[in-house]
Phi, psi and omega in degrees: 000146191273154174298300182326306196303339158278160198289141183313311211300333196271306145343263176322335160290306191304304186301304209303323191317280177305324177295312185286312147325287224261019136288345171237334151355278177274012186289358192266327138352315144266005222275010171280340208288296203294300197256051176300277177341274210326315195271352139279331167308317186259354167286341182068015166279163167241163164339312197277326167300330178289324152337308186259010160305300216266339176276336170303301159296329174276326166327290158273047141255342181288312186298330210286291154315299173305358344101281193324326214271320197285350176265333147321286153303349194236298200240188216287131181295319168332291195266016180284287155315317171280328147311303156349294171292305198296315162312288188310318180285359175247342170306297173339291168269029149293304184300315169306358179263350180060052193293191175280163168314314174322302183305300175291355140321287214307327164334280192300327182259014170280271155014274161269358149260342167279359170278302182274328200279303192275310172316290198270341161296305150345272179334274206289359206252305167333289155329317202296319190267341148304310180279355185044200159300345178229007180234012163325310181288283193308346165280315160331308214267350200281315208285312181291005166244336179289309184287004168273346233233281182293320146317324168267340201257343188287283173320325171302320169292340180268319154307317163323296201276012162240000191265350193270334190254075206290014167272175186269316217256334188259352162313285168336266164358311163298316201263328154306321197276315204272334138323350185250330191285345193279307183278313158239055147267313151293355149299312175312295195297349188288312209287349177255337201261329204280134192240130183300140181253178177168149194273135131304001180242003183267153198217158215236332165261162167209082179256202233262317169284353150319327183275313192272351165275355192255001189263319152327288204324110171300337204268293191324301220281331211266224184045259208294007157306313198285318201269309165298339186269330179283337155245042145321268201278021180258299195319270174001278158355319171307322179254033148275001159272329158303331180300299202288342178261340203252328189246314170300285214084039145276144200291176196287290183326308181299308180291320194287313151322315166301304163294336182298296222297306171306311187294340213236312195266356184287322166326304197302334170241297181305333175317297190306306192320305208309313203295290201292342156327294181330274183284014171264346183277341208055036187202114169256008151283286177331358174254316189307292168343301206274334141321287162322320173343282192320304234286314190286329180304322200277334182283331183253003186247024146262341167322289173297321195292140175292115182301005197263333194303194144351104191265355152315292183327323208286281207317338203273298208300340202303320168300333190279284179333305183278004184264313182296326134325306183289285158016267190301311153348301187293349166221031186297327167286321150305009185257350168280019172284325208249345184258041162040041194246130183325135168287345190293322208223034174306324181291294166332298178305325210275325161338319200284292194323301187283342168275012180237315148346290186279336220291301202306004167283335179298325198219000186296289189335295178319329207264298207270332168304316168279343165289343185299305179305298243268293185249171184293132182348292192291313183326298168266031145282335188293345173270328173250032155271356152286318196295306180322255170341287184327291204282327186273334133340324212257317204301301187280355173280352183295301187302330179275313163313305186317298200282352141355263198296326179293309170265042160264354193252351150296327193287319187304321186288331171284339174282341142315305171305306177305292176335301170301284190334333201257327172260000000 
């Protein structure tokens, strides 16, 4: 069924749908971020095992995405997603038996591929084919703040259900449970609400020079150019919170409020904004663009401003950097339209995309955790709010290419038209 042909009402479910999943996939996956003790106490882990859990997930999550696109492109989006939910909900209660560690690898990286492998391409090729030509920022932006929506409101539900359950191990347990009743309810509502869609410009075959014209495609590599410098500095972002407590001297409380709100919550209004920008602009690089701008500007005066000053000052810029971020996020992915990347092989593509996007969770932490060892504190936060301006730098030169080559390729084709016109 073509995207158009559905009901505005029916559009906005399917999103809504798809949002609220991929707000909870990966939360089983992470659950160290909310419970780190719990998940080491009741698992009988030490640190270093939880480590190799969480790496085990970036790994194949890395893979994961790249794979996904071609799974995308081949079978029903439908039963993609609903496989998804179910699979995350049955692992999920595998997980609840509290197996050995072996058994708990095999969970997380089951797991985390059925968030990225089975899931996320879907998801986006869906949203992609939904927004047509002209509603791309705004489908973007409604789907990536409704899943900002759910980031905040799922752990909260899960800090509730562990605070009503003062044993730990029957606590734990519960909140595994109330994740898994999440993954198949949405499986169930996937299998009713979700309708395979399709591009009029997508085919039913795939040969091989389709893949190497999509490989061609400067837009594919400048995309996911756009997309790494911009969760760069989101990844990045995270350490502003030990800077305002540890460095500022702001309070714990006052700072633990700022981050839920920068990581989640800020999503929730810049996304939708940025997207009805996006398509009040027709460009949904040129929003990304004039955002990253702010982003190095915001990036570089936490550099220069003295942490001994104003610790408002500090608390503003630290929101203007998460709003701004969240922002581009929210259409980062609408920007393949306008960077010419086939609609044919949309699943392939965003595979490509996400796994070069996303990459710097494999190796950033890591990168900035040994400037930590190494050097004195402040020093290597001013690196890494140069770094933060660096990567948002790298985002717009990406983005200023894309709108480049579109209109060199506009010029051509119109001095093509004129060329007939004359003969």
């Amino acid at each position: 069924m073509k995207g158009e042909s559905l009901s505005t009402v029916r559009k906005y479910s399917m999103i809504a749908l798809l949002a609220f999943f991929g707000g909870c996939i990966y939360k089983v996956t992470y659950l160290r971020e909310v419970f780190y003790d719990q998940v080491i106490s009741v698992l009988g882990l030490t640190n270093a095992q939880l480590g190799l859990l969480s790496s085990a997930v970036g790994i194949s999550s890395m893979i994961g995405y790249f794979f996904g696109g071609f799974l995308a492109d081949r079978f029903s989006s439908r039963r993609l997603v609903t496989l998804s939910c179910f699979s995350g909900g049955l692992l999920t209660l595998w997980y609840m038996t509290y197996p050995s560690f072996l058994f708990l690898m095999i969970i997380h990286i089951a797991t985390a591929l059925s968030g990225t492998l089975i899931f996320w391409a879907a998801y986006i090729r869906i949203v992609r084919i939904l927004g047509g030509s002209d509603g791309q920022g705004k489908y973007f932006g409604f789907s990536e703040g409704i899943r900002s929506l759910f980031g905040v409101v799922l752990p909260f539900g899960a800090l509730a259900i562990m605070e009503m359950i003062p044993a730990e191990r029957v606590g734990y347990r519960s909140v595994l449970l109330y994740y898994a009743i999440c993954y198949f309810v949405s499986g169930i509502l996937a299998h009713f609400i979700i309708v395979d869609v399709h591009d009029e410009a997508e085919k039913q075959v795939f040969k091989k020079e389709d893949y190497i014209k999509l490989f061609k495609t400067p837009g594919l590599w400048l995309v996911s150019l756009l997309i790494f410098g911009t969760y760069s500095v989101f990844a990045l972002q995270s350490y502003t919170t030990p800077y305002m407590s540890g460095v500022v001297g702001i309070s714990s409380a006052t700072v633990g409020s700022i981050a839920i709100f920068r990581q989640y919550g800020l999503g929730l209004i810049a996304m939708p904004i940025y997207g009805i920008v996006a398509d009040k602009m027709k460009s949904s690089v040129m929003t990304s663009i004039v955002g990253l701008i702010l982003l190095v500007g915001s990036s570089l005066a936490m550099m220069l401003y003295p942490a001994t000053s104003s610790p408002i000052v500090i608390m503003v810029l630290v929101l203007a950097i998460g709003f701004f971020v969240s922002g581009v996020r929210g259409v980062y992915y609408a920007t393949m339209d306008e960077a010419k990347i086939s609609k044919a092989l949309s699943g392939t593509a965003i595979g490509i995309i996400s796994a070069i996007g996303f990459s710097p969770d494999a190796f950033m932490f890591s990168q900035v955790g040994g400037w930590l060892d190494k050097y004195p504190a402040e020093q290597v936060y001013r690196m890494i709010f140069m770094y933060m301006a660096a990567m948002s730098m790298v985002a717009v030169a990406a983005g200023v290419t894309i709108l480049v080559l579109a209109k060199r390729k506009k010029t051509i084709e119109k001095g093509s038209l004129i060329e007939e016109d004359i003969q």
